[in-house]
BADONU-260133 format. One line per field, with one value per residue (C-alpha): residue in three letters; x, y, z. Coordinates in Angstrom, 2 decimals, padded with zeros to 5 digits. Layout:
<rs>
r = ALA,... .
x = X,... .
y = Y,... .
z = Z,... .
</rs>
This chain:
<rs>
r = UNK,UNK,UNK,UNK,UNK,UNK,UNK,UNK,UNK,UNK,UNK,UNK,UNK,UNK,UNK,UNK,UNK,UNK,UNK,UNK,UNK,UNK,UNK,UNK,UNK,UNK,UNK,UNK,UNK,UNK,UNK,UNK,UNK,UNK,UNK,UNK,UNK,UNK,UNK,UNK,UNK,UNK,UNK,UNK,UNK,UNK,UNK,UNK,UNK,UNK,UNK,UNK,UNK,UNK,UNK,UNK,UNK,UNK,UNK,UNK,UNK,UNK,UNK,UNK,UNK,UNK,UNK,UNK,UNK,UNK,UNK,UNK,UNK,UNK,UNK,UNK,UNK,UNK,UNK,UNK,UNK,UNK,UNK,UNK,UNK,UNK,UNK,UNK,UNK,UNK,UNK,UNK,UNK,UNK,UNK,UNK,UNK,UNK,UNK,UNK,UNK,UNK,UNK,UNK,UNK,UNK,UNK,UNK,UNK,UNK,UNK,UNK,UNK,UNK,UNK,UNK,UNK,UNK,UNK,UNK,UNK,UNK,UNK,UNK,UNK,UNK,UNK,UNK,UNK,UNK,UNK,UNK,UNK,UNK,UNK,UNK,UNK,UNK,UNK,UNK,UNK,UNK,UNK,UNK,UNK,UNK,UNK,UNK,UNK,UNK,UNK .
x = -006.95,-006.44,-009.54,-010.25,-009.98,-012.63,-011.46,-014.48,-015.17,-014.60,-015.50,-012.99,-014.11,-013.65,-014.77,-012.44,-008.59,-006.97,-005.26,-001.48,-002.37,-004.95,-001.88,000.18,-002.13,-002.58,001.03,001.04,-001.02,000.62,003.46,002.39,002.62,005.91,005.38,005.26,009.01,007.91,005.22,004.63,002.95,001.23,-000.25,-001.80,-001.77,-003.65,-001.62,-001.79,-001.91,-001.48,-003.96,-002.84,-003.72,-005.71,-004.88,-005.94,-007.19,-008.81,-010.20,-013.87,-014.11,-017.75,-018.21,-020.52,-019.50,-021.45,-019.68,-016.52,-016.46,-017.35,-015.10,-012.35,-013.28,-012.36,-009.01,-008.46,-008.92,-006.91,-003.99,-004.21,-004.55,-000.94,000.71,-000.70,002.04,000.27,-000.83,-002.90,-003.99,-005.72,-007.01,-008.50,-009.70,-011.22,-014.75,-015.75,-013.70,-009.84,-007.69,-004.18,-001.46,-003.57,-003.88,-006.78,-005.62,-003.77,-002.50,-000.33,-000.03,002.11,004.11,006.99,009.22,009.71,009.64,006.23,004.66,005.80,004.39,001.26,000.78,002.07,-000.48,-003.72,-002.94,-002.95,-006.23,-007.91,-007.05,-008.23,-011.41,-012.73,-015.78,-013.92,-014.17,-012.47,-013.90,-010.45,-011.74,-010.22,-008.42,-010.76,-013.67,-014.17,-013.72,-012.82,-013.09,-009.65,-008.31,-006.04,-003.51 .
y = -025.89,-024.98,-023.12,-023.14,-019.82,-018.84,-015.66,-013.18,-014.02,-011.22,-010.37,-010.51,-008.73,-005.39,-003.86,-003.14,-003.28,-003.33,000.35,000.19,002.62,-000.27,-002.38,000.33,001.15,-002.56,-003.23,000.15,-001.12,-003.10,-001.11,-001.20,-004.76,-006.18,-009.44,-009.54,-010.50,-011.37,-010.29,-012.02,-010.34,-011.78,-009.78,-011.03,-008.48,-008.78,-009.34,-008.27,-011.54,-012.34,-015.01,-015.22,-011.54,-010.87,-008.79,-009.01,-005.21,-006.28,-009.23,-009.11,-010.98,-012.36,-015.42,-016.75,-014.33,-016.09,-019.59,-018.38,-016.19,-019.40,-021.54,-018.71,-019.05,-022.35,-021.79,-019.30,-021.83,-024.31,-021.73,-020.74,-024.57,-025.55,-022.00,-021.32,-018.27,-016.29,-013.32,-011.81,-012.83,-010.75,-011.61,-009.45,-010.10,-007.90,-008.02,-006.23,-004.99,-004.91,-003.80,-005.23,-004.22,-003.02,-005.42,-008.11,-010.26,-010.03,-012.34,-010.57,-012.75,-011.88,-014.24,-014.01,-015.92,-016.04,-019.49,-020.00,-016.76,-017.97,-021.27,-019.68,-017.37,-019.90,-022.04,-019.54,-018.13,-021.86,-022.74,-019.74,-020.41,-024.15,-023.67,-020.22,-020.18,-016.71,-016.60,-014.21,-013.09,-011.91,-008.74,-008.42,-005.32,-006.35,-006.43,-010.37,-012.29,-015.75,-017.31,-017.26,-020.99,-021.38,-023.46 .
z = 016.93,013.15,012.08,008.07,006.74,003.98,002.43,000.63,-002.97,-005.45,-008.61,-010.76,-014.04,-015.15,-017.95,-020.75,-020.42,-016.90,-016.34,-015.30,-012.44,-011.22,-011.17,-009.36,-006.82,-006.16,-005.56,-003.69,-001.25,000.42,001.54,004.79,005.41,006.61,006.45,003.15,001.62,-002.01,-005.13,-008.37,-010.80,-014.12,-016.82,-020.06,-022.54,-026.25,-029.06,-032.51,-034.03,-037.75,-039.00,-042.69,-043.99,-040.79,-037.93,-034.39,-033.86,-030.42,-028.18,-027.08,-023.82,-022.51,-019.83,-017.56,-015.01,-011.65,-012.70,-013.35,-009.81,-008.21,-010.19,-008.70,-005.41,-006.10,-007.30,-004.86,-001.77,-003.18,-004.03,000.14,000.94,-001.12,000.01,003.61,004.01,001.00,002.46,-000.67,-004.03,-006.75,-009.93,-012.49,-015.91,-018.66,-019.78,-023.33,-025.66,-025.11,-028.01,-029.09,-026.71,-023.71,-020.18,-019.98,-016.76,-013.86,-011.06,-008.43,-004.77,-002.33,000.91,003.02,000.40,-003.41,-004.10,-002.75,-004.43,-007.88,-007.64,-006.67,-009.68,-012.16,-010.45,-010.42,-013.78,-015.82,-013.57,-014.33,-018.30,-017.77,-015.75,-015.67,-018.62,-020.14,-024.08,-026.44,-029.79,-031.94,-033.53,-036.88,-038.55,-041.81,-039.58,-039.18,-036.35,-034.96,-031.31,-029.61,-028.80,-025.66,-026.15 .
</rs>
């Protein structure tokens, strides 16, 4: 008999940047598992953009935060369904303000082979851009602002 599993929704925000020692202890974790062969690890990270004489100083992220942790539990069941030897998948994105060069997502899945864990992350991270109501607000150097477009 092959019983569905249904793994716990998470939130996935955070306020302001993602710290690299989030990201260590995260990988750190799973040290202890040895059935895990492979990680993939995405990390979006806020560039200092040049819009004519503008300057991207930071990105101010909002959403609808109960849709798009639903929408991820989405994403998240499908990524298990297509790779059923994942053993873990995290995602992590930044709510508030996040300046230029600082961390504002994160994607890190582990399985038993590399092929299969970079498909996944490839995978969650263009679904998450696609269908996860996130929205940035470019802060500018000169104090204006403009609504980041994902391309």
């Amino acid at each position: 008999m092959n019983a569905k599993i249904t793994h716990k929704k998470r939130d996935i925000f955070m306020e302001g940047p993602i710290p690299a020692s989030f990201i260590a202890e995260s990988i750190a974790k799973h040290a202890t598992r040895t059935d895990i062969g492979a990680h993939e690890l995405f990390l979006g990270q806020v560039r200092a953009d040049r819009t004519g004489e503008k300057q991207v100083e930071a990105i101010e992220y909002t959403s609808y935060r109960d849709m798009a942790n639903e929408q991820m539990s989405v994403i998240r069941e499908e990524a298990f369904a297509r790779w059923p030897e994942m053993t873990c998948l995290h995602v992590y994105h930044s709510q508030g303000i996040v300046p230029a060069g600082a961390l504002c997502f994160m994607v890190l899945a582990s399985t038993p082979h590399r092929q299969q864990v970079r498909e996944a992350v490839a995978y969650v991270t263009d679904e998450v851009k696609k269908r996860l109501p996130i929205f940035g607000r470019e802060v500018m150097a000169d104090g204006g602002h403009q609504w980041k477009q994902n391309s």
